[in-house]
N, C-alpha and C positions, 0 to 999 in steps of 0.2 A: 294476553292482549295488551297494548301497548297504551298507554294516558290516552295519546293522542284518538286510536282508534275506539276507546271509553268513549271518549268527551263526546266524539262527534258521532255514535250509533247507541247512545244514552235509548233505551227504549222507551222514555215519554213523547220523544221527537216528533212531531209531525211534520213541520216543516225544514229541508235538511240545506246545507251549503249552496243546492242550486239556488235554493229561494234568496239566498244571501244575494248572491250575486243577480240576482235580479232586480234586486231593489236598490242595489248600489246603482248600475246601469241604469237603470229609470231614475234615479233621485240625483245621478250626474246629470243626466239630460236636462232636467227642470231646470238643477240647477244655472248650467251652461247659458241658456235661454234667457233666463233671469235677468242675469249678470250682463249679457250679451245687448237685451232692448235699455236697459238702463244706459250702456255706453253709446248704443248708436242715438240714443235721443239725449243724452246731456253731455258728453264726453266727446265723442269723436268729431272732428269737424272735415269736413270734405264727404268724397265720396264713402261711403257703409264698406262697398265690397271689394278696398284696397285696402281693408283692415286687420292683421290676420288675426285677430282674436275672432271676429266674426267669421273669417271663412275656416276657423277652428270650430267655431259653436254649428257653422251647415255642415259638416262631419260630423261634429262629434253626437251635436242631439238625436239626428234619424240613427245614426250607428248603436246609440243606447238604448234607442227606444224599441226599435227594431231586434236587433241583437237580445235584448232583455224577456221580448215577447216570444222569442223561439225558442228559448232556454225554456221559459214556463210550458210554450204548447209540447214540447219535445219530454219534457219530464213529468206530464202528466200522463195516468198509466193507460189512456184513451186519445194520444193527441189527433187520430182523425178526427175526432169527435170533437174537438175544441171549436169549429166553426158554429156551431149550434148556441154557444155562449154569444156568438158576436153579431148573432142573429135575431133570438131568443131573448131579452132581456128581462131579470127583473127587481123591479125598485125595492124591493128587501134585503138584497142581497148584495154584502156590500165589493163582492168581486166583480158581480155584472155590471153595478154604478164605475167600477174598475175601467173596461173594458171599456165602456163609452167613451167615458174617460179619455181613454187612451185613443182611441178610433179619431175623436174629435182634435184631439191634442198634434196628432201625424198630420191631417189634411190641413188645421192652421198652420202648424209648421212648414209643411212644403210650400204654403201659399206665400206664408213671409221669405223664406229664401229664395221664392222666385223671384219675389219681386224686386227684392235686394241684389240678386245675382243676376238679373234681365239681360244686361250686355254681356256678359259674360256666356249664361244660357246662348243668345243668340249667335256666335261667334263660332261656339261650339254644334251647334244644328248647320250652319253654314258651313262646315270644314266637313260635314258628313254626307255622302251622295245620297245614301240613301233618307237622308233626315230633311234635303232642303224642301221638297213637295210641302212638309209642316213647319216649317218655320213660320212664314206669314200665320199661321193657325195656331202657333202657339206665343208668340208676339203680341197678337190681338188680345187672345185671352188672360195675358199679365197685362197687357197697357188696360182693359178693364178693369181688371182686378185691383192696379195700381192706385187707381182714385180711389178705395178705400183701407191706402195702407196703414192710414194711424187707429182704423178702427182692429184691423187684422190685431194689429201688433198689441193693442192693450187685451185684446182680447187671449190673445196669446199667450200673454202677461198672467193673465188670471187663471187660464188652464195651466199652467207653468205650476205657477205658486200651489193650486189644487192637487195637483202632480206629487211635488214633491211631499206635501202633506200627507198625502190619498198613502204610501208606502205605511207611514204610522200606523194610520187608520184603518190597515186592510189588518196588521197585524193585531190591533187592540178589540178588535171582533171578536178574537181567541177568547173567549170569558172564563174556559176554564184554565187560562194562566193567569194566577194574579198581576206577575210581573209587567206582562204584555198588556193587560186591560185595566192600562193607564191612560189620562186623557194629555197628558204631555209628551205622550211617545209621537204623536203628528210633528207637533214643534218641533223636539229635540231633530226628527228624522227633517224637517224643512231647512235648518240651520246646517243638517250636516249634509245635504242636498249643498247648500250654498257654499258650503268647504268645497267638496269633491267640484265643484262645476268650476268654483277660482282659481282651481291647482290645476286642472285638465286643461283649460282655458290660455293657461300661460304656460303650460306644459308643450303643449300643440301650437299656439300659436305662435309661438319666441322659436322651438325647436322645429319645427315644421310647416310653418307660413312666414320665416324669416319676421315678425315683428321684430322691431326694436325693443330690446330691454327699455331702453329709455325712454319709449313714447309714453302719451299721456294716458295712452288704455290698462298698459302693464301697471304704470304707476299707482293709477285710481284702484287696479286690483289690488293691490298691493299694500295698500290701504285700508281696503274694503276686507280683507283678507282674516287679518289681525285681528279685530273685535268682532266677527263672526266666531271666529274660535272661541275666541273669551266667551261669549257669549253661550257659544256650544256648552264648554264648560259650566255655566252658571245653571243651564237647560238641564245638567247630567245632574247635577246637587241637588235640585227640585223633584225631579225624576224620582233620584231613590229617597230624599227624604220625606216625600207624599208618604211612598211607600211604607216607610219605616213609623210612620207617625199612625199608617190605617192599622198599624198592628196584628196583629193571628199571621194566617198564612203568606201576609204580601211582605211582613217586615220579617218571616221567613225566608221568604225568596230575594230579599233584599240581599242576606248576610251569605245564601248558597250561592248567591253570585257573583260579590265581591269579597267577601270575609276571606276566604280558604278555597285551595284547587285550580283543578286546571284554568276553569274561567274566569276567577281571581286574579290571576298571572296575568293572562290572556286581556285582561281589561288593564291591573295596572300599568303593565309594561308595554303594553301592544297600543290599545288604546290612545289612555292618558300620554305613555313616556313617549313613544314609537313617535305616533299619529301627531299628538298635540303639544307636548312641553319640546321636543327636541328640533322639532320646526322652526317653531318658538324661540328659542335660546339661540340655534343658528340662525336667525336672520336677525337678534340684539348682539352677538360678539362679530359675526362675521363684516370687515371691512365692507366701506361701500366699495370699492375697487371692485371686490372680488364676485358682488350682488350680480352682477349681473353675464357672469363666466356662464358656460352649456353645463360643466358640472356643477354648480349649486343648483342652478334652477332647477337641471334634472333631481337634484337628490334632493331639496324641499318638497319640490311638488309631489315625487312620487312618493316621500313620507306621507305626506297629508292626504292622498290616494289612499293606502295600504292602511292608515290609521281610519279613514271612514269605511273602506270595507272590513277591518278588522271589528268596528261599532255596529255594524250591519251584522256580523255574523257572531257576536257577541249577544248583544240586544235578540235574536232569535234565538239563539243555542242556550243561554243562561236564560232566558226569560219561561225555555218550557222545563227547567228544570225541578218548579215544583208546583202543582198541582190544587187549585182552590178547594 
């Protein structure tokens, strides 16, 4: 059998590559969201929804969140049965706290795109025969909803932030991984929530909503980008040095997962070099001329992508590697 097929059907596994990618998916969302009401309330001036970062963030966030929860119901070994959890709740549990979570997180989300997207919505019901009977009926109920957009929107804010946390927290439940039940895997996972949504963000919205490189929203990304990462970093050092400091099995699983092997690699190169130093370095040598071409942006952004799913499915796979 081949490294690659070891690494990742390791028989301590519990949770395998889907789950990775669902927590990337959920932890871009948040991210996206984040980043997104920060720029419509301090950043952008005029109207929200000729912005394309924002009409990047109403794709991108339901498409994660969405997308992420069909992966989980699809890969559990009863996914008829999954509707019972989003019915059923309960408060010890910290995947049903999940679920609400996520229920509540979708209906503000759609409420604030609606109401940022309203002329747009409308225009689009208008152009459909069968849609105009509801227009006026659905018009009404955003010009409602509209008087209370700053409350949607912080509120938004805070399920966001919870969001992107909640990915940590779901995995630090694990008690019998040391590695996993740490209390700064939420953090580390909320900061690299705010990577993947910066890079998605101007990924989508420079390549596929036409932004300008130049405006002031890519900028302020661009900006905001940089010392997230560091930061990231600084998160990752803390991480395993708790670790290493609580000693017995955790500063065990510290050394099986970066010391030597496949997931050693897997983290320096993939991670670290891949994800976070080579972004890094190309955007301090790389000419300003060139900052702002379709292929750098493409090929930063989607490093800084592929280096937080690579964290996502490191942080899982290395973490149940040794056993409290």
């Amino acid at each position: 059998m081949s490294t690659w097929a070891t690494a990742f059907q390791s028989g301590t596994v519990v949770w395998d590559w889907i789950i990775a990618i669902y927590l990337f998916l959920a932890g871009m969302s948040a991210g996206a969201v984040m980043i997104s009401i920060y720029l419509k309330r301090k950043v952008i001036d005029g109207d929200p929804a000729n912005n394309g970062v924002l009409k990047a963030t109403a794709f991108l966030a339901p498409f994660g969140i969405i997308s992420g929860l069909l992966i989980l119901v699809f890969h559990l070994t009863k996914p008829l049965s999954f509707w019972k959890i989003m019915i059923f709740y309960n408060p010890t549990s910290v995947m049903s706290m999940g679920v609400i979570l996520f229920q509540v997180y979708m209906v503000i989300l759609f409420v604030w795109i609606g109401i940022i997207f309203r002329n747009q919505i409308a225009v689009f019901l208008s152009d459909q025969a069968w849609l105009k009977g509801r227009l006026d009926f659905v018009s009404n109920w955003i010009g409602k909803l509209e008087s209370f957009e700053n409350a949607f929107e912080i509120f938004l804010a805070v399920l966001a932030l919870l969001l992107a946390a909640y990915t940590g927290f779901l995995l630090s439940a694990l008690n019998t991984f040391p590695m996993l039940n740490n209390p700064v895997l939420p953090i580390l996972f909320l900061f690299s929530s705010l990577s993947s949504g910066a890079a998605a963000c101007i990924l989508f919205g420079v390549l596929v909503f036409k932004e300008s490189p130049h405006s002031v929203s890519i900028s302020w990304i661009h900006g905001f980008e940089r010392p997230v990462v560091m930061f990231e970093l600084f998160v990752l050092v803390t991480f395993f040095t708790g670790l290493v400091f609580a000693g017995g099995q955790s500063e065990q699983a510290v050394w099986n997962a970066i010391g030597s092997g496949f997931w050693a690699s897997w983290f320096w190169y993939g991670v670290i070099g891949v994800g976070m130093v080579l972004p890094l370095l190309l955007n301090a040598v790389t000419p300003t001329s060139a900052r702002h071409s379709t292929v750098y942006i493409f090929s930063v952004t989607s490093l800084s992508l592929m280096g937080v799913l690579m964290l996502r499915t490191f942080v899982l796979y290395a973490g149940q590697l040794t056993l409290a």
